[in-house]
Legacy VTK file of the C-alpha trace (Angstrom):
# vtk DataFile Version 3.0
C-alpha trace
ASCII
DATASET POLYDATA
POINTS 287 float
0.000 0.000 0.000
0.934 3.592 -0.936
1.746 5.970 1.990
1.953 9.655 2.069
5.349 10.551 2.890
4.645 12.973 5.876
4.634 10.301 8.867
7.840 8.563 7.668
9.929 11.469 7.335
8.821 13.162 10.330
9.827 10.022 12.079
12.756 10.662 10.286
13.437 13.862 11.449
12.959 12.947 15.103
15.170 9.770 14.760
17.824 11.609 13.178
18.125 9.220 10.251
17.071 9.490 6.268
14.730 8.130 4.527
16.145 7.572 0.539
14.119 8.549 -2.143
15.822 6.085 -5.329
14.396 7.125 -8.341
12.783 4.475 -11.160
13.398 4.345 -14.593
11.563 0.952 -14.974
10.154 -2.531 -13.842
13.612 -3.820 -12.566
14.643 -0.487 -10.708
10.874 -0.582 -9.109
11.572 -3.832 -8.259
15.002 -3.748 -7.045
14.491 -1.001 -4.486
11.569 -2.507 -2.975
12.726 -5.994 -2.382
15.651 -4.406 -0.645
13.250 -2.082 1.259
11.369 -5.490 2.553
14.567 -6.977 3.209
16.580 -4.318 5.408
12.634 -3.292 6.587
13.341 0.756 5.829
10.405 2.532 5.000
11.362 4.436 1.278
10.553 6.497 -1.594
10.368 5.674 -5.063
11.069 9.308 -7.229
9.655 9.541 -10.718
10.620 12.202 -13.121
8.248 13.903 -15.779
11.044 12.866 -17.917
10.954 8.736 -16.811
7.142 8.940 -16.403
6.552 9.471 -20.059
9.260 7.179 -20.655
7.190 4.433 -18.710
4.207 5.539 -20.808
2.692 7.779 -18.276
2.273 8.790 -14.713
-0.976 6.043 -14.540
1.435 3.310 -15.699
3.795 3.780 -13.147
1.066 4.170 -9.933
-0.354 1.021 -11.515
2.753 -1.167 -11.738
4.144 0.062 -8.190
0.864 -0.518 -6.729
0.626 -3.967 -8.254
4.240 -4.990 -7.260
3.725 -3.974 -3.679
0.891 -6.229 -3.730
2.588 -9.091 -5.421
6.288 -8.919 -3.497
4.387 -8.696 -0.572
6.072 -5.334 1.074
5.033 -4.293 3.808
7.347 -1.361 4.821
6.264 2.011 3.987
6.347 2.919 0.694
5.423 6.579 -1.211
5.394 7.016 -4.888
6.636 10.598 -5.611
6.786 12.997 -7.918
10.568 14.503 -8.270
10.991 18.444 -9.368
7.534 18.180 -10.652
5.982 21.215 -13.405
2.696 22.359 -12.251
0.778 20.701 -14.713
2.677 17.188 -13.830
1.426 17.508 -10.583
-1.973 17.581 -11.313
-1.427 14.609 -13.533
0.544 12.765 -10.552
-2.643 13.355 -8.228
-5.085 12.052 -11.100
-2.400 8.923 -11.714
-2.462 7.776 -7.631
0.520 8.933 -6.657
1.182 9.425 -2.920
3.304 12.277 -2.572
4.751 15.133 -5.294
7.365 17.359 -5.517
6.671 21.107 -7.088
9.450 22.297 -7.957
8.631 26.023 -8.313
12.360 27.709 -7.695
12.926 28.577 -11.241
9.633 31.146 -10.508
9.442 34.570 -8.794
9.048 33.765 -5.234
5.260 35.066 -4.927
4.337 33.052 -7.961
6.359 30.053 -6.238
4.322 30.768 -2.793
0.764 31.345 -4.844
1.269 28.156 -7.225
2.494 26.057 -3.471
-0.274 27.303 -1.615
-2.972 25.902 -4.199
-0.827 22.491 -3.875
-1.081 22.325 -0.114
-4.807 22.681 -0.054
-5.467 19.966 -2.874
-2.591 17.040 -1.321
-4.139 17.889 2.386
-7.630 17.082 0.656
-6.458 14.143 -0.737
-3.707 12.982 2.140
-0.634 13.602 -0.134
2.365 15.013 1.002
3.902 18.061 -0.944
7.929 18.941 -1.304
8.751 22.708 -2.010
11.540 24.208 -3.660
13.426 26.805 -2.857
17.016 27.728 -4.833
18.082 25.671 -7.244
19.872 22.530 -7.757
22.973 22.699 -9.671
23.245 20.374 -12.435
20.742 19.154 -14.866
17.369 17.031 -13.830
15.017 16.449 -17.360
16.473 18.833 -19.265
16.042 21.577 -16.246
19.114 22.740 -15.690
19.966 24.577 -12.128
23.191 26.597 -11.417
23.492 25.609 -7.861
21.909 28.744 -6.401
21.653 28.603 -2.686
18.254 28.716 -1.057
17.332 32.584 0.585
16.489 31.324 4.426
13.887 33.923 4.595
12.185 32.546 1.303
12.761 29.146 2.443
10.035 30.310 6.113
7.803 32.061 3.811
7.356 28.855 1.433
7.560 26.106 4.630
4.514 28.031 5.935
2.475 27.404 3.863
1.973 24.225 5.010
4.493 21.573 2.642
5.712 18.693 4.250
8.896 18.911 3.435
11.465 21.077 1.927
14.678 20.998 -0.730
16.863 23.678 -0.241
19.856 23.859 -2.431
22.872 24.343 -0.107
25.188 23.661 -2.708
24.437 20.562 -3.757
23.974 19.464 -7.671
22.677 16.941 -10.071
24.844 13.940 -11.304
28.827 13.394 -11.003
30.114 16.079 -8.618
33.549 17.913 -10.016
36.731 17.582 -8.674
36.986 21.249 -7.592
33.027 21.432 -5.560
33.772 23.329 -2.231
31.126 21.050 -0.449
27.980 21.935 0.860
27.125 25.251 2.770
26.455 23.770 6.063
26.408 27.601 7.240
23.438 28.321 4.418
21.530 24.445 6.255
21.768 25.721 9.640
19.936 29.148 8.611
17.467 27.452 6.715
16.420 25.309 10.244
16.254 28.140 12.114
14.089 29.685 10.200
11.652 26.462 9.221
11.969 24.525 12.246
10.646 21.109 12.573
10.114 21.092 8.824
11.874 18.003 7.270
14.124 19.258 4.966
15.512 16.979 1.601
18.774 16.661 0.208
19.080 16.551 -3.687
21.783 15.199 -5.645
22.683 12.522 -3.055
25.432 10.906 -4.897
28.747 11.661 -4.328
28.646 13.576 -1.504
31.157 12.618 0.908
29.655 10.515 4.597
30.804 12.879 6.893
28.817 15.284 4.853
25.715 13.040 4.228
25.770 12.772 8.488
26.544 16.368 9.161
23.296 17.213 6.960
20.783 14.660 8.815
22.297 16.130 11.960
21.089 19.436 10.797
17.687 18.511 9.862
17.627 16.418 6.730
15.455 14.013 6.567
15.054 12.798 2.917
18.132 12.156 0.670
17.930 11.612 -2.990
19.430 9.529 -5.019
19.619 8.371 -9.122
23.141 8.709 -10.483
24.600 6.320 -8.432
21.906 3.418 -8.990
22.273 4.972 -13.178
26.401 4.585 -12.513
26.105 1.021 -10.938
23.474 -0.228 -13.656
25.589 0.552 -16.168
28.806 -0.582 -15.500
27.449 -3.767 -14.161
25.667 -3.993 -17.381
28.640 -3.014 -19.109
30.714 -6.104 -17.798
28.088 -8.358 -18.850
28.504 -7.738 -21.822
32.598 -7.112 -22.296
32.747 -10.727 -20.747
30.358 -12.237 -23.134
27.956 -13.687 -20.981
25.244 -12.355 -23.354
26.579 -14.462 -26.260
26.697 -17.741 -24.158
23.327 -20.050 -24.143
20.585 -17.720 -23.626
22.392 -15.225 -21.869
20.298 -12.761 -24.470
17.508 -12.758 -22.856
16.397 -9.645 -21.514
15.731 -11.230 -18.165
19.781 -12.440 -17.580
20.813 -9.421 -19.422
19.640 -6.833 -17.411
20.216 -8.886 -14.034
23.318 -7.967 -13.279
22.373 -4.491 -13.313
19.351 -4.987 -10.925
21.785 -6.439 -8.298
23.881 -4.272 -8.632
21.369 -1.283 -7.668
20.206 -3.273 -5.053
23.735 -2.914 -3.121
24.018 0.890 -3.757
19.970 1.234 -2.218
21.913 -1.329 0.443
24.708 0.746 1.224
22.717 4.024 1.299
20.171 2.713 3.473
22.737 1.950 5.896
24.516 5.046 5.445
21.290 7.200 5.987
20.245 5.109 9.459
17.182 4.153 7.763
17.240 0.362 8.038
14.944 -1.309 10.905
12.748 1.992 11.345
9.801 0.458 8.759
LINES 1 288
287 0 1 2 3 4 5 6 7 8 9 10 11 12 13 14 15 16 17 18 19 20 21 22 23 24 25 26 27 28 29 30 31 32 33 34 35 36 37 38 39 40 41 42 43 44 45 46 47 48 49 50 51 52 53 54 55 56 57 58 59 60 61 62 63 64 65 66 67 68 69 70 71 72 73 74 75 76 77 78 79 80 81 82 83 84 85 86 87 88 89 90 91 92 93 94 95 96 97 98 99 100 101 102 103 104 105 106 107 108 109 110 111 112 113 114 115 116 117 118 119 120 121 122 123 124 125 126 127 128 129 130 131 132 133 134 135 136 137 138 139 140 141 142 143 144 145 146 147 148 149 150 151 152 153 154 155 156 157 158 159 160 161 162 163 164 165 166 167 168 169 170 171 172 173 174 175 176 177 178 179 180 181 182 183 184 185 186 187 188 189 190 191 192 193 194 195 196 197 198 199 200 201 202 203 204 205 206 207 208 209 210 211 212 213 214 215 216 217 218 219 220 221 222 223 224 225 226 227 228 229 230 231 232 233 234 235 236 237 238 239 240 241 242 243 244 245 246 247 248 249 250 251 252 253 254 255 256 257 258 259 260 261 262 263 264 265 266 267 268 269 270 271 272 273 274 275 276 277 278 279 280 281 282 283 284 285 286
């Protein structure tokens, strides 16, 4: 069963642990991420961009397989289907699908049209017992074709969107999209402990979760982060597993063609990262 995000990450935020949000491109990254959910019992969140939605056929598609392979694996740790930097007219399309949770990812607007397009959000996902991210400042990189030059977050814009009533919060401290360079100065730890003194109990979500060093990942849930996001890494680990597969020759020997041994190696293989980042972000055994 789909949850709203809201309980698990405020449980998060007390515990001082992460919850990971691992994003899905398909049936075997759905697939692996839950079964190792169920297995290390950590409640989690499966992250969908407009981007891997359409590439899945549509937002309906992917509330009906997730719902379906809940049912079928048999998990029964907390799970929330979410929309990740979400337009305004993909959310609406993310309520209509099923989804149990969306990000809007307004930072890219004039604050006030951020706070008026947010506040509409909260009222419908309280009606209909979603929970709602915010954005505020941008994440550096590129997510979908939006591309964000690491702007950090305004701690005064960051109160004046968190009142409003979302559930949680990104603020970019820093932090970017996809391989970090060799010469990032790290994240503004300075910028994160403004931000919580400003929103207060307000769970607040880390993008661009991969590559960022432990001692940073900890420092960050011991300032109030309470979701972490990740998708390179699980992208990274796919393909190089993948990649060996192949180089070795294993698809050329019997049946080793077939899509189901092909793209195994791959699935394991973002199992361990979801493992390892579970375990990193003290999530495991608090389903």
């Amino acid at each position: 069963m789909l949850v709203s995000a809201k309980e698990m990450l405020e449980k998060a935020r007390d515990g001082k642990y992460a919850v990971g949000q691992f994003n899905i491109n398909n049936l075997e990254w759905t697939k692996s991420v839950l079964l190792t959910a169920e297995e290390l019992k950590s409640p989690v969140i499966l992250g969908v961009s407009e981007g891997a939605g359409k590439y899945m056929t549509g937002f309906k598609t992917v509330a009906a397989m997730v719902k379906a392979m809940i049912e079928e694996l048999n998990i029964t740790v907390p799970v929330a289907l979410h929309l990740d930097h979400g337009s305004y007219e993909g959310c609406y399309k993310c309520i209509e699908a099923g989804f149990s949770s969306i990000m809007f990812d307004g930072s890219h607007y004039p604050i006030a049209e951020n706070v008026e397009k947010t506040k509409e959000l909260v009222k419908i996902c309280a009606e209909k017992g979603m929970s709602l991210e915010a954005e505020v400042g941008s994440i550096g990189g590129e997510e979908d074709g939006v591309v964000g030059l690491g702007e950090c977050a305004d701690p005064k814009e960051c109160k004046e969107i968190a009142d409003l009533g979302v559930d949680m919060l990104a603020a970019g401290i820093g932090n970017i999209h996809g391989k970090y360079p060799e010469n990032w100065p790290g994240l503004r730890f300075d910028i994160l402990e403004n931000i919580k003194k400003e929103v207060g109990d307000m769970p607040l979500v880390l993008h661009g979760g991969t590559g960022i060093p432990e001692d940073m990942i900890k420092k960050a849930i011991s300032l109030g982060v309470a979701k972490i996001n990740v998708n390179t890494e699980c992208q990274l680990t796919f393909a190089e597993a993948t990649r060996k597969y192949i180089e070795a020759g294993k698809d050329l020997e019997g049946k080793g063609f077939d899509p189901r041994k092909l793209l195994a190696p791959g699935a394991e293989a973002i199992k361990q990262t979801v493992k390892e980042k579970m375990e990193l972000f003290g999530s495991v055994g608090k389903a």
